[in-house]
Structure formats: structure tokens, C-alpha cells
C-alpha positions in Angstrom: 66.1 7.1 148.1 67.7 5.2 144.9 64.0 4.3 143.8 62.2 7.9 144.7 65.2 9.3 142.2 64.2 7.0 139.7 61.3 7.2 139.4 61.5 11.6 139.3 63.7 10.9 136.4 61.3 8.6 134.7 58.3 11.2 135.2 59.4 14.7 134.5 59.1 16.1 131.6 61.7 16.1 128.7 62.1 18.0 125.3 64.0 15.9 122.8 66.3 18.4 120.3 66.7 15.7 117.9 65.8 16.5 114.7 65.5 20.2 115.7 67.8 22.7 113.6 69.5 25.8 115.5 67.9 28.3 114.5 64.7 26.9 116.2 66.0 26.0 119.3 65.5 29.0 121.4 61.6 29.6 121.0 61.6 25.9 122.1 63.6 25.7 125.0 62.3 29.3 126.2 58.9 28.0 125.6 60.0 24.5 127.4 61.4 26.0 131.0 59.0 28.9 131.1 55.9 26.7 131.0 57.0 23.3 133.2 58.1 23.8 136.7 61.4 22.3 137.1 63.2 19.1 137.6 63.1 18.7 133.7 65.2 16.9 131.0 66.5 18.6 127.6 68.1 15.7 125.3 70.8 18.1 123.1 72.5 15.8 121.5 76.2 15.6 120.8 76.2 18.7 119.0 78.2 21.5 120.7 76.9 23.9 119.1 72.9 23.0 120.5 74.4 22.5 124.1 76.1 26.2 123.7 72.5 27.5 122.7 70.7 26.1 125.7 73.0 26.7 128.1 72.7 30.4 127.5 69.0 30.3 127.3 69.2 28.5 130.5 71.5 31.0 132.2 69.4 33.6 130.9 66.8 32.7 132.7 68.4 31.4 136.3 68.5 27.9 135.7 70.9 26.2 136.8 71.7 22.5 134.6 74.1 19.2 135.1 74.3 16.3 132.9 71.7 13.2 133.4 74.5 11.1 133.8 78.2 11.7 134.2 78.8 9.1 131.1 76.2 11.3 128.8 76.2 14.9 128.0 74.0 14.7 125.3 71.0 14.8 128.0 70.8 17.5 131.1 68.5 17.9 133.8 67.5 21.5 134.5 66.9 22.8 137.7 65.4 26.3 139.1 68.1 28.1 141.0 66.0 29.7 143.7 64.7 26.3 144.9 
């Protein structure tokens, strides 16, 4: 199972915030989860202020999300609740 997860990790798709001001966030992240099907990754950064952006977007829109790893919040893998 340990390899299968790693390698879903290693091959979904990911939107990277970096560089990315606020106030263009949401058209990106909508645009990101409406047109991917889920397991994906959206790198936010440290910034609290991006993570309380997507989080609503997210919520918005019935996705559920957990950090990548438990070490990292700056990354978060977003997952469709009905599935």
C-alpha cells in the first residue's frame, strides 16, 4: 500500500501559489478543483492569509482538504466529499 500511495502523490496534479498575490487566488483555485477530478495538491505556502482563502473556496465548493504531511501545512491534498 505504502508504494501505490506514493506514487498517487507523485502523479496528481498540483497548483503551486507561490508567487501568486491574494487577490488572484480565487479564479485560480476555482479554476484548479472545478476542472481536475480530485486527489489533488494546492502548495499555499506559510501565509495564513492564502490558506484562509482556499479553504473557503474549498468549502464552497464540498471539498473536503488535510495537510500533505502532518510536519507541512504549507501543502494540502484536496479531496471530493461525495467520494
Amino acid at each position: 500500500m505504502g508504494v501505490s500511495f506514493f506514487v498517487l502523490i507523485n502523479t496528481m496534479k498540483t497548483l503551486d501559489l507561490h508567487g501568486i498575490t491574494h487577490i488572484n487566488v480565487e479564479n485560480k483555485v476555482i479554476n484548479f478543483i472545478l476542472m481536475n477530478e480530485t486527489p489533488l495538491k494546492i502548495i499555499t505556502g506559510d501565509s495564513f492569509t492564502m490558506r484562509k482563502i482556499v479553504f473557503r473556496i474549498l468549502e464552497e465548493h464540498g471539498f473536503e482538504y488535510y495537510p500533505e504531511f502532518y510536519t507541512n501545512y504549507g501543502a494540502f491534498i484536496i479531496r471530493d466529499k461525495t467520494i
